[in-house]
N, C-alpha and C positions, 0 to 999 in steps of 0.2 A: 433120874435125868431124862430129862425130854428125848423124844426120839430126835438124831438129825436127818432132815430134810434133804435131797438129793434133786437140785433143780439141771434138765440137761439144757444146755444152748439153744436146743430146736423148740423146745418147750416153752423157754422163756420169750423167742419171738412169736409162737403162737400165741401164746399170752397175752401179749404186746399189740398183736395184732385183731384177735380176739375185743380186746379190750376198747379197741378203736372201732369195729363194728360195733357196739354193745352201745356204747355213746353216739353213733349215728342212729342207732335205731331207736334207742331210747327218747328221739328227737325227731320221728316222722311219723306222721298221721299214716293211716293206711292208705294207698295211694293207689293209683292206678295209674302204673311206671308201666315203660316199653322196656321190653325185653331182647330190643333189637342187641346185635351187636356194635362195637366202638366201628367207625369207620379208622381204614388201615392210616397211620401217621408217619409217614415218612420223614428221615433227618433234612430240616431246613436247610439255605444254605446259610445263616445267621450263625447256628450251632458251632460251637465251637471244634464240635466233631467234622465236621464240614469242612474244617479249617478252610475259612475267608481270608479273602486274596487282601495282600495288605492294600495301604492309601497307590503310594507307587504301583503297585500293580494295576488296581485299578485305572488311574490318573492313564498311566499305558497303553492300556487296551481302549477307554475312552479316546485317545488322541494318534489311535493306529491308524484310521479310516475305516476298519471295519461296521458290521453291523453292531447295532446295540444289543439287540435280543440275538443269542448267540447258540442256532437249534445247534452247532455240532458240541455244545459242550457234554460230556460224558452224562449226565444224570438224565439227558435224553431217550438214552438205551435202558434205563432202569426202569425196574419190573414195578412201578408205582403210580398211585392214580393220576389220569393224564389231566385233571385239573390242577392237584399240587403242581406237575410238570409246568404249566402254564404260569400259574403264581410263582414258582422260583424261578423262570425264567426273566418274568418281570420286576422283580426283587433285583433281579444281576443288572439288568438292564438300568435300573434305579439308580442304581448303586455306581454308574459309570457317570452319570450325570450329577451324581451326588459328589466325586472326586474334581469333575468339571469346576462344579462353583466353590466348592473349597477351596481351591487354587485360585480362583478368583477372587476371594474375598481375603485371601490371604496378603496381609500388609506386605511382603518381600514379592511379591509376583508384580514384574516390569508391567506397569501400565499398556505399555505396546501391544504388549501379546492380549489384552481382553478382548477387542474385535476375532481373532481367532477362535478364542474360548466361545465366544457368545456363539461364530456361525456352527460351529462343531457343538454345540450344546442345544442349537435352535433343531440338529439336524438330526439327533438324538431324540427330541421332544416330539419331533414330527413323526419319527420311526414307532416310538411308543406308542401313543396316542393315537396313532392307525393300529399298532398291534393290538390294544386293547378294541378297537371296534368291531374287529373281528374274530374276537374270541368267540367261540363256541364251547359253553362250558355246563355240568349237568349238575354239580351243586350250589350255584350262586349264579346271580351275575353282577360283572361292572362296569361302573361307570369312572370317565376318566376326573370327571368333575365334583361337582357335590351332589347328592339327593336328597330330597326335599318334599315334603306331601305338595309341597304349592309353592310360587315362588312367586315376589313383588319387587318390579325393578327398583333399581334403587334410587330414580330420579324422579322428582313430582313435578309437574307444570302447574303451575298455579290457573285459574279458572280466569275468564276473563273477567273485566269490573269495568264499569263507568266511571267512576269516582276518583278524588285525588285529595289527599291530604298534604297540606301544605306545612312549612315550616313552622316552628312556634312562634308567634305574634306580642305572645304576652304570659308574661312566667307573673304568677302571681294571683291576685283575683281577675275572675275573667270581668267582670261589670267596671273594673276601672279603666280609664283613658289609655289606648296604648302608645307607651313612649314613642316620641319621633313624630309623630304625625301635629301636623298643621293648622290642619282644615284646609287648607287652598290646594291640597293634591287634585289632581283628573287622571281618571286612567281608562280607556273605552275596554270594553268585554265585546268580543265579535262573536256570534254564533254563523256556524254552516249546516244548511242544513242543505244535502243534494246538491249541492253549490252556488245556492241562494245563499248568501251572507248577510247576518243583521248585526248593526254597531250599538252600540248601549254606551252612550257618555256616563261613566259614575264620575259624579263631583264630589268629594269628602264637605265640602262649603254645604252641601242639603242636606248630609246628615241631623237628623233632631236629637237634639241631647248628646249626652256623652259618646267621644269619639270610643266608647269601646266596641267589643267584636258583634255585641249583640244589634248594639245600632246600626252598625255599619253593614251585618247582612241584613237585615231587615230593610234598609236604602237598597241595596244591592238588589234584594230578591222583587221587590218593589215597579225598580225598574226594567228588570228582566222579564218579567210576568207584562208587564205592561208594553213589551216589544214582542211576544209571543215567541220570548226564548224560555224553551221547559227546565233545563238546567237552573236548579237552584245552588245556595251557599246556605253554611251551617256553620253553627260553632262545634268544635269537637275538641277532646282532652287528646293531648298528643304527648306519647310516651316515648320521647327522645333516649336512645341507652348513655347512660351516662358515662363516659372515659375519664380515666386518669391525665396526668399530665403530659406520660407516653403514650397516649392514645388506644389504653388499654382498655376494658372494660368493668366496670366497677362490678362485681356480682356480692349481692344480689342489686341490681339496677334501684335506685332510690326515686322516687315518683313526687316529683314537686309539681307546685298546679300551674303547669303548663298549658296553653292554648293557644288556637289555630282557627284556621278557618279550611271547610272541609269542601269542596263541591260534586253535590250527587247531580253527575252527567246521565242521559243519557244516549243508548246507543244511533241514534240517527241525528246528533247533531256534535258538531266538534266545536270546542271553544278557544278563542285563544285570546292571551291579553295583554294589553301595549301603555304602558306610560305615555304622556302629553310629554314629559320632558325628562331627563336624563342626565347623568356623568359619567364617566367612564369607569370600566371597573376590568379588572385583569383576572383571569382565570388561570392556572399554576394546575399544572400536573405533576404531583409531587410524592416523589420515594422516598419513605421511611422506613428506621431501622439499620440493623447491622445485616451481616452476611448470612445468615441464617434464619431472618423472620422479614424480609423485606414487604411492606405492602405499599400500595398507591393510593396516594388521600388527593381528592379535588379540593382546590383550596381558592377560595374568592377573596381578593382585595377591594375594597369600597374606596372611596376619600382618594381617591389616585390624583385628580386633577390640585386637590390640593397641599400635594407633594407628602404628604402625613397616610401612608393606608393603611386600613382596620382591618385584619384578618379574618375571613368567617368561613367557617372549618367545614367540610361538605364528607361525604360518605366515604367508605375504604374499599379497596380492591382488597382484600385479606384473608387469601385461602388459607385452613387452618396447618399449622404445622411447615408451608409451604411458603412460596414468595411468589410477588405478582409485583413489575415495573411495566413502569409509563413510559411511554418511549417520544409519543407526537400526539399531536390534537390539532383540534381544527371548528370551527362553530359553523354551524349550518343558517342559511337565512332564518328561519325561529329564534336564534340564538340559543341552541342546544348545543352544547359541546360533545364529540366524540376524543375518546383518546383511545389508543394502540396501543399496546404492551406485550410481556412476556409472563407467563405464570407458569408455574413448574405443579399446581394442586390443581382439583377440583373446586369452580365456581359455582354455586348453588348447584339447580341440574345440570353443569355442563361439566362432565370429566375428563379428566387431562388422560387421554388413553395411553401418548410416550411418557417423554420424560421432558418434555414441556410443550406448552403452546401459543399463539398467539390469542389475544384475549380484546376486544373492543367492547367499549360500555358508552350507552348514550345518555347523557345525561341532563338536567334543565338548570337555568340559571339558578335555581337554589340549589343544587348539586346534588338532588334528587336524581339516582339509576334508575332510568325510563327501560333499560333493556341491559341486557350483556349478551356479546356472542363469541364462539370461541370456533376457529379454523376448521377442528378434528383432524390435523394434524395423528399420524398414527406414531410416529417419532419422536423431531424433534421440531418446533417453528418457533420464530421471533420475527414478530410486526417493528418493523424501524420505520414506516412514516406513512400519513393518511392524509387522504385529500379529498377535498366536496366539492362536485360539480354545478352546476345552476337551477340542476332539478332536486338538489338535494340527496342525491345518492353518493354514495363514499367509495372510495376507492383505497384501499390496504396493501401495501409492499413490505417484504421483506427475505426469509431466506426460509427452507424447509428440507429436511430428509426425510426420505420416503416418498410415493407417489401419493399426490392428492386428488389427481383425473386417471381414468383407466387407459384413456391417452399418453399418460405421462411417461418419458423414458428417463428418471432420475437417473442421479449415479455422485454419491456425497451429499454437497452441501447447492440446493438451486434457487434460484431467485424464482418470486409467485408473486403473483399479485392477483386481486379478488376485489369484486365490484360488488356489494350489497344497496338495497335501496333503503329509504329512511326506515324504515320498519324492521331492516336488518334482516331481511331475506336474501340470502346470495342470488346474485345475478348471472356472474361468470366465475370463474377460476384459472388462471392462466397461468403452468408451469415452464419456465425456461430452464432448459433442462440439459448444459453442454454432459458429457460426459468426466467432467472434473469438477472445481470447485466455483459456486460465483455466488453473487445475492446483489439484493435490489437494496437500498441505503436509502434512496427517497425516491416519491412519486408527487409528480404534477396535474394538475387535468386542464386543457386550455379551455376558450369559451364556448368550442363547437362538440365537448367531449370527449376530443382526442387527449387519449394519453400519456405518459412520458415516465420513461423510468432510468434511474442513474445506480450504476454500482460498478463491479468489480466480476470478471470471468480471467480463469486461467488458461482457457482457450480460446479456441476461435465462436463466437455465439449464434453463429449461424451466418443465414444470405447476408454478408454485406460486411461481414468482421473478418477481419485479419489479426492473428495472433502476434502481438510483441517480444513473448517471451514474461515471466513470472506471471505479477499481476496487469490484466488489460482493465482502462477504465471503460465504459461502454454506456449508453444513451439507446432506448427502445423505444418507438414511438408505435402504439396501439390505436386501432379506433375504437370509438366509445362500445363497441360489442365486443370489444377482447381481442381482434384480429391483427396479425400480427401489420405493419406499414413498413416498417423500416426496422435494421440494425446500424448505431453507429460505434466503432469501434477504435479506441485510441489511448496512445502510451509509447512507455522509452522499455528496452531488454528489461528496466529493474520493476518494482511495484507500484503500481498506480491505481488509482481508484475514484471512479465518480460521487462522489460523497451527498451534494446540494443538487437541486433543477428547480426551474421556477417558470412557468413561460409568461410573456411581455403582452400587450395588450393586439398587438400585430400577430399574435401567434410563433414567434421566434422565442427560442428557448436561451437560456446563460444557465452552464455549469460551472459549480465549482468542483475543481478535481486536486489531487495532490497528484505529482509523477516526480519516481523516484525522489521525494523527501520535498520537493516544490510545491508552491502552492496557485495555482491558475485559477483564472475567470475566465471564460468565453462565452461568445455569445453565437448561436449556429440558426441559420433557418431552418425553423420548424417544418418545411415542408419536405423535405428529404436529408439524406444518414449519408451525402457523399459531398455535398459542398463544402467547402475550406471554412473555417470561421470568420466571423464578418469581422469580429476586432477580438482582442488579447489581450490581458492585464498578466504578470510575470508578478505576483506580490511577494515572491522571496521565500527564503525556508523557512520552514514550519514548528522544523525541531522534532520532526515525528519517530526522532529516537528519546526521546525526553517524555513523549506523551500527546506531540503537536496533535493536531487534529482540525477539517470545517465541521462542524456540526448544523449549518442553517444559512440558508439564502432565500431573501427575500426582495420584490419587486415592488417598488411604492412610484409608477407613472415613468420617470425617465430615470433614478435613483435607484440602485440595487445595494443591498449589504449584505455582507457576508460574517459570519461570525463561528468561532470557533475557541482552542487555544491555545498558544505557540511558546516559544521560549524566546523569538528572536524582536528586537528592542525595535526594530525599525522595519517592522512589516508592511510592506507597499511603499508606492514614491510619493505619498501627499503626507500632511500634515499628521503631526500628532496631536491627539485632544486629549486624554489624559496618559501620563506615560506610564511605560511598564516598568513594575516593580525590579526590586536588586534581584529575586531571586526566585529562580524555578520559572513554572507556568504564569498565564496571565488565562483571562479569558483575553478575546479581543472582538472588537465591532470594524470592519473595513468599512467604509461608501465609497462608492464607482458611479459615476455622473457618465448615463446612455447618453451619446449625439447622434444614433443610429445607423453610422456607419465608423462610427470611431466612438472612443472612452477614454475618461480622466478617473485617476483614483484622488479622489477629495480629502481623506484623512482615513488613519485608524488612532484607535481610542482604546486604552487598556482596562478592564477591568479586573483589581487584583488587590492582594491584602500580603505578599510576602513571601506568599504559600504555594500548594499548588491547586488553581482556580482552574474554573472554565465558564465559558460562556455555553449553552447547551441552546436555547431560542431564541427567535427576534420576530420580534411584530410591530406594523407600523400600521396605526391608527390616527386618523384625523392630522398629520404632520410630524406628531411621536412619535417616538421610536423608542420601544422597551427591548429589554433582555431581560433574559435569566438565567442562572448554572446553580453553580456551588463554589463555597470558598472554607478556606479553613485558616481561617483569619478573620479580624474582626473590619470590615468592610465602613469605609469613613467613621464617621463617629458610633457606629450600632456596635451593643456587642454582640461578643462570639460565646454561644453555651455550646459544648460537645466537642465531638472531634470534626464534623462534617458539617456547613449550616448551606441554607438553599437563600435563594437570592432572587431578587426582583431592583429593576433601576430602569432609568430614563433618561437617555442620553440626547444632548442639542441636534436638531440633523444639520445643524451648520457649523458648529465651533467642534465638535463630539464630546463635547464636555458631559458630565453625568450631571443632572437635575438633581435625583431625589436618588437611594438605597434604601431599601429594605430588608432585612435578613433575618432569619428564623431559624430554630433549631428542630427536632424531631425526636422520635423514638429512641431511645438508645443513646442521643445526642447526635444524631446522624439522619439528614435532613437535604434532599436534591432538587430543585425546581428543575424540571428536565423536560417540561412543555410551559410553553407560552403562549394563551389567547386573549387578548384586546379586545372587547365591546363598547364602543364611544355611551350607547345608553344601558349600558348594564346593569351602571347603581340608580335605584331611583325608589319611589314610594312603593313599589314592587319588594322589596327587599324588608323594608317596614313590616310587612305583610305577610311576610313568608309565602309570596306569593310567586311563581314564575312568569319570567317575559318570554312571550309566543305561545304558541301550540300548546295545550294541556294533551303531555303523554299519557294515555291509560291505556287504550287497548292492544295487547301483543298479538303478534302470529302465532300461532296454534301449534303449527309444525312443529317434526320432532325435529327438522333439517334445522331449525331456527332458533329451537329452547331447550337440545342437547347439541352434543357435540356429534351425534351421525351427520355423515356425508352423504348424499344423493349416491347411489349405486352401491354402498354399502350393505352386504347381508350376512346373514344368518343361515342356519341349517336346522331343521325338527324332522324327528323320524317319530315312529310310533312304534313300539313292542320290536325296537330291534330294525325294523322295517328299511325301504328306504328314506335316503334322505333329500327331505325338499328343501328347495331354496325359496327362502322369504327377503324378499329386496326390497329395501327404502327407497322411495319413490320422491320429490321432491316437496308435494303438495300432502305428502303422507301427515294426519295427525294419528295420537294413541288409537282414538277407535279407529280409522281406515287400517289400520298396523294388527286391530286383532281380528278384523274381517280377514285379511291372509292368512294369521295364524290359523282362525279356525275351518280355512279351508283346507289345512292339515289334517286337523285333528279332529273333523269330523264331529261323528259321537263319542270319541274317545274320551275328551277333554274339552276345556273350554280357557279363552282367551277373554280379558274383558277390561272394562277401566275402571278403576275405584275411587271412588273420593277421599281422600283426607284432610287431614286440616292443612297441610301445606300443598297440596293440588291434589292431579288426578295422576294416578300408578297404574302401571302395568301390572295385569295380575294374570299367571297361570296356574290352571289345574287341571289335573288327571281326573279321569274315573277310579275307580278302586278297582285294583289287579292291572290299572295298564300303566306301562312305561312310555311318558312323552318324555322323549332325549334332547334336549338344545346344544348344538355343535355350532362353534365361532367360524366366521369367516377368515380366509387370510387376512394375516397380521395389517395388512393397510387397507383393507376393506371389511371386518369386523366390526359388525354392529351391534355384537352381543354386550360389550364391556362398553361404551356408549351407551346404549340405555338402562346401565345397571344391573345387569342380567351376568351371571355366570354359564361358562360351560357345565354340562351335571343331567342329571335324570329327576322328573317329578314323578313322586312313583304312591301313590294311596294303598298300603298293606292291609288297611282297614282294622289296624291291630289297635284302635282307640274306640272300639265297637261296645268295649265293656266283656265283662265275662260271660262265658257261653255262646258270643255272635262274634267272635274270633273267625274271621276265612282264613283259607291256606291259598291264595293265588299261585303258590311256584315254589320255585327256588330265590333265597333272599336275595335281595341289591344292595351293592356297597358300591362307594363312591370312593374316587381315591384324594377329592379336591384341589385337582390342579388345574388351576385357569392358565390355560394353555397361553393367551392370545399375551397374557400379560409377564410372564415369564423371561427373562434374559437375565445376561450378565456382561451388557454392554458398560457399565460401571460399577465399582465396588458398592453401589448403594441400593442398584435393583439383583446385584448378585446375591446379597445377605436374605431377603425377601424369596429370590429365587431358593436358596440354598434351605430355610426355613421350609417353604413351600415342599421338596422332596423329600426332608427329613418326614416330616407330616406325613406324607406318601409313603414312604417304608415303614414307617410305625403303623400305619393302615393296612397294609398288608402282612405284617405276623398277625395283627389282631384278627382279620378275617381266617389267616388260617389257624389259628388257636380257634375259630367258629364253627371253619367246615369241617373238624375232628374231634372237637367234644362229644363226649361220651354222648350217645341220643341219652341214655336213663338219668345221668344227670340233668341234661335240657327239659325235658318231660317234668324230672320234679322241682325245677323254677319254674315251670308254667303251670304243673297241676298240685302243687305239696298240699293243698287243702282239701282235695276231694278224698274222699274215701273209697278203698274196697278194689280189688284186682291184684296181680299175683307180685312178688318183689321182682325187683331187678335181678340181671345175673350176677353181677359186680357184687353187689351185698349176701346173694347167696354164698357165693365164694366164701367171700367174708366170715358167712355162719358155720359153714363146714370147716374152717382153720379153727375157729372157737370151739366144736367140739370138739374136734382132735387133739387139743391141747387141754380137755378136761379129761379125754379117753386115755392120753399121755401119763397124768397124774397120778391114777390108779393104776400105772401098768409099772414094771417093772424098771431098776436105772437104766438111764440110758447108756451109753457106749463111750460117752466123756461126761464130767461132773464137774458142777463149781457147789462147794461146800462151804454153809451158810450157818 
């Protein structure tokens, strides 16, 4: 019989453990391991030995007013390294903030209470975020941001160009006839040069041979050579992206043989180009989509004068994932259209740094985007109405939180308005700013420049207003430098609101206002904010419990109209032109006949389909008078596709009877014409051409004030290895290179600041030296200019740890980054709280990993950097290891143990 075996307990885990040594060494080259010891590990406060404070507990102590970082907590006094101490204290700290937006983002948490949450959580982020600057700490350091060897903003300015590629001309072979054309068109090409201007009659009648694109620049260039204008024409293939029928985009984009005609300008002469003769054509700023993808498409009507128009579809406002509406528009002498809107994303380089902003795009009668410019806004803004003065500068109104000027004393919601010139470089910025809530609803500019602005304050607005009580309507008259003139202020105890303003050719102004639920016209001299109104129109109520509304007042010589949309059947005392439907809203069109010291209301006229309508514009061209809204109803004889369709019409200015309808659908089936501009020569052989009438836009401004969303006085902070930190300010004439001459009068020889080309412009790029820390720190929340040029808060730090092996440096102790963009963080709504709340979790999961870093065994660390080198002594760890193996083979040959498992 075999002998039995007598294994003791202690035996079999030396065995055990033996055995697991045996397999680790069986699997490592000779090595040349440190022999240091483990740095000491203290219990986290994660650990469940720890026991962590529940949600409520924490939620608690985040919303006691105390500090975040909480030095009298007991693990203070504990005998443990004072970097852990550090790191767990920012872990608590975390973690207070982490219960903040939970609660936030929690479906049952009262809406009410988020402004709360957000200022107790912005005030926590601040606590933090200082407390990490001033750590002083001897195994690591961090950073509150991200780090990064180098970093590249994230916005590109394209490079400037001479050139401009026009609309496609001719889909098909480019050598055939292009449809539409004549021969009997003229259209002159003007060159400037210095402000010498030379005319070039082109006649299509001299064209030789076929009227295609080849022969026609060859006449073109012909003639232009011949008047000692350098600018030529070319033919060129132009790759239009193809859309669906939602206006989506086809990918992969399919390339049919489309062509164009191209012109290489250049820089010392500007060209611009005018049709011999002309028809009218209607320009539509128009919202598509449902509530979740809304964008703005420029959309041109041809054929208007012959009651029949041709739709021709122009570019989108369509930041991705986000929405962008049209609000107003306005055509400049070139006949360039600006429209004003609202976008809650990013537009190419320009980021929406709140949670929305005002957004202005210029663009040319083919609907070519000459430009976009966006407020920077640090909050929230919406552009409600734009106006062009005689030199061609614009003027923008509408409502903003937060300060825009370091002048500014917000407080809510303030009415701004901003003067840009044609080129879309701000001029001024002019916050009104009571201590409650108001906004600007429309702006006028009269012939001399002066201003005009009509809205709504819940106070008193300053020198020359008197408070009514809820809503006050109000009228502000500015000089053309932003300075204030006058306040006029007026209304009943209930809500009232300046809605429309328009001034007359005398320089007296007519508003239209609602008060308390009524709907007025007045008309005031422009020259001061305290004389009585010269006459009063009383048009009746509005229904603005139904949805009433004016939306648009316009002046055509002694004839004013007013449009909007109401419920009630008999708005004003003059006649009706078309009546209001059985049901719900109308749009509606008033005219008021000026005798200049008295007024007649002539008629109103309904525009409606059953439904609920509105009229949203009105423009009066050459004697015309058009509108535009929405209806959700099939509108005379057109039909209706969707749930929402946008509208265009032309109403008599003598009977108000409608001429012609037009109605269209959109994305989603949801479609709003919500701006209206009229050009008597808009359509003409230009359009054949794909060609623009006026100005050829090509060259932009440079600025980053101009082609991001930073604001003039807007800065930043760079320190170096810790150091202090300087202030970097945007100046207004600042481009990227003058932006990285500041930088590198930081950063010395540490680093280097520069601008890179790529194919969609030129980037900001910075870098470190190897071993140094350049730190970028945000400016306050409404003056950060770090998230405006694409740049996060964080450290660029070169470890030079891609050196290859063997030319590995040691600069320090490591850098970790915790990646919280400070600037961009809240939880003013459940939708930046989820982002925020994401954002911290990140942050807490980044700090166990760091301290799972600074307490790993060094012999471990050493043999993931050196397992392959050969030769020097084992570790202590594995010694251990070998001394439990023999013991447990020295176990075997010795005697039983003292307890037995028998086998």
């Amino acid at each position: 019989m075999a002998p039995i075996i007598n294994f003791g307990a202690d035996l079999l885990t030396g065995w055990y453990q033996s055995q697991a040594a045996s397999s680790t060494l069986s699997t490592l080259p000779r090595s040349t391991l440190s022999t240091a010891a483990p740095i000491e590990k203290s219990t986290p406060p994660w650990d469940v030995e720890s026991k962590p404070p529940t949600f409520d507990e924490r939620l608690r102590k985040a919303l006691s007013g105390g500090k975040f970082v909480d030095f009298t907590d007991p693990f203070f006094s504990k005998d443990i390294p004072e970097d852990q101490k550090e790191l767990f204290a920012l872990y608590k700290a975390l973690n207070k903030l982490q219960a903040l937006a939970t609660h936030a983002v929690d479906k049952t948490t009262f809406s009410g209470l988020l402004p709360g949450l957000d200022k107790r959580f912005d005030t926590g982020l601040t606590e933090i975020s200082g407390y990490i600057e001033k750590l002083d700490l001897e195994s690591f350091l961090l950073s509150t941001g991200v780090v990064e060897r180098k970093v590249d903003g994230k916005i590109s300015i394209p490079r400037p160009s001479s050139d401009y590629v026009g609309r496609i001309a001719q889909n098909g072979a480019f050598d055939a006839a292009i449809p539409g054309l004549t021969g009997t068109e003229v259209f002159t090409v003007t060159s400037d040069k210095f402000g010498v201007k030379t005319n070039v009659v082109i006649d299509l009648s001299a064209v030789g041979g076929t009227l295609n694109i080849d022969n026609i620049v060859s006449y073109i260039n012909t003639q232009l050579s011949a008047a000692g204008v350098l600018s030529q024409f070319k033919r060129t293939r132009i790759y239009d992206q193809v859309k669906d029928e939602d206006g989506n985009l086809v990918e992969p984009s399919p390339l049919p043989s489309t062509f164009g005609f191209k012109i290489e300008g250049v820089s010392t002469e500007t060209l611009s180009i005018t049709p011999a003769t002309g028809t009218p054509a209607i320009y539509i700023g128009n919202n598509s989509g449902n509530t979740d993808s809304i964008s703005s498409q420029f959309i041109k009507l041809t054929d208007v004068a012959s009651g029949s128009p041709t739709l021709v579809g122009g570019n989108r406002v369509a930041p991705e994932g986000d929405e962008a509406r049209a609000a107003e528009s306005v055509i400049d002498s070139q006949g360039n259209i600006y429209i004003v809107g609202q976008t809650t994303g990013d537009i190419d380089s320009l980021i929406t740094r709140g949670t929305s902003d005002v957004y202005i795009t210029k663009q040319d009668a083919t609907g070519r985007i000459l430009w976009t410019r966006t407020l920077g806004a640090s909050q929230s803004a919406e552009g409600f109405s734009i106006a062009v003065d005689s030199s061609d500068n614009i003027v923008i109104a509408g409502a903003v939180t937060g300060d825009l000027e370091s002048a500014s004393v917000g407080n809510g919601l303030d009415s701004f308005v901003t003067k840009y010139d044609s080129d879309g470089q701000e001029i001024f910025t002019r916050q009104i700013a009571p201590y409650v809530d108001d906004a600007a609803f429309d702006v006028a500019v009269a012939a001399d420049g002066s201003i005009f602005l009509a809205g709504y304050t819940e106070a008193s607005i300053g020198t020359g207003g008197t408070y009514q009580g809820g809503k006050d309507a109000y009228v502000t008259k500015l000089d053309s430098s932003g300075v204030l003139v006058y306040n006029r202020q007026f209304g009943t105890t209930g809500d009232d609101t300046a809605d429309a303003i328009s001034v007359d050719a005398s320089g007296d102004v007519v508003v239209a206002s609602v008060e308390n639920g009524t709907a007025f016209v007045r008309k005031y001299s422009g020259a001061d904010g305290v004389s009585a109104a010269i006459w009063e129109q009383n048009l009746g109520s509005i229904g603005t419990t139904f949805g009433g509304s004016i939306s648009s007042l316009v002046i055509d010589g002694t004839s004013i109209y007013v449009g909007g949309a109401t419920n009630n059947t008999s708005l004003g005392s003059g006649a009706i032109g078309d009546a209001h439907t059985t049901f719900g809203l109308d749009g509606f069109v008033t005219k008021i006949t000026d005798s200049g010291v008295s007024s007649v209301t002539d008629f109103t006229t309904y525009v409606g389909t059953g439904s609920l309508d509105r009229v949203h514009d009105i423009s009066v061209s050459a004697g015309k008078l058009y509108v535009s809204g929405e209806v959700r109803g099939a509108l005379g004889a057109n039909p209706f596709v969707g749930t929402v369709n946008g509208f265009a019409a032309e109403i008599d200015t003598t009977t108000g009877v409608r001429q012609w309808d037009y109605q269209y659908s959109g994305s989603e089936g949801v479609a709003v014409a919500k701006t209206l501009i009229v050009d008597d020569q808009g359509s003409s052989v230009l359009d054949i051409l794909g060609l623009p009438k006026g100005e050829i836009g090509v060259n932009q401004s440079r600025t980053v004030t101009a082609r991001t969303s930073v604001r003039a006085d807007d800065y930043f902070y760079v320190s170096v290895d810790n150091g202090a930190k300087r202030k970097v300010t945007i100046e207004t004439d600042d481009t990227l290179r003058s932006l990285t001459f500041k930088i590198n009068r930081v950063l010395l020889l540490d680093g280097k600041a520069s601008v890179r080309r790529t194919l969609k412009g030129d980037t900001l790029h910075i870098e470190a030296n190897e071993g140094v820390r350049v730190n970028l720190f945000a400016g306050p929340d409404e003056k950060n200019a770090l998230e405006a040029l694409g740049l996060k808060e964080g450290t660029v730090y070169d470890d030079g740890s891609l050196l290859g092996d063997g030319d590995e440096k040691d600069f320090g102790p490591p850098v970790f980054g915790l990646g919280l963009d400070t600037a961009s963080l809240s939880l003013e709504n459940e939708t930046v709280a989820k982002f925020a709340l994401g954002a911290i979790n990140d942050a807490l999961s980044e700090i166990r990993r760091i301290f799972r870093e600074i307490t790993k065994d060094p012999a471990l660390d050493d043999l993931l950097k050196n397992g392959n080198k050969a030769g020097g002594p084992v570790p202590a760890y594995l010694t251990a290891q070998l001394a439990n193996y023999q013991a447990g083979l020295a176990r075997l040959s010795s005697g039983p143990p003292a307890s037995n498992i028998i086998l």
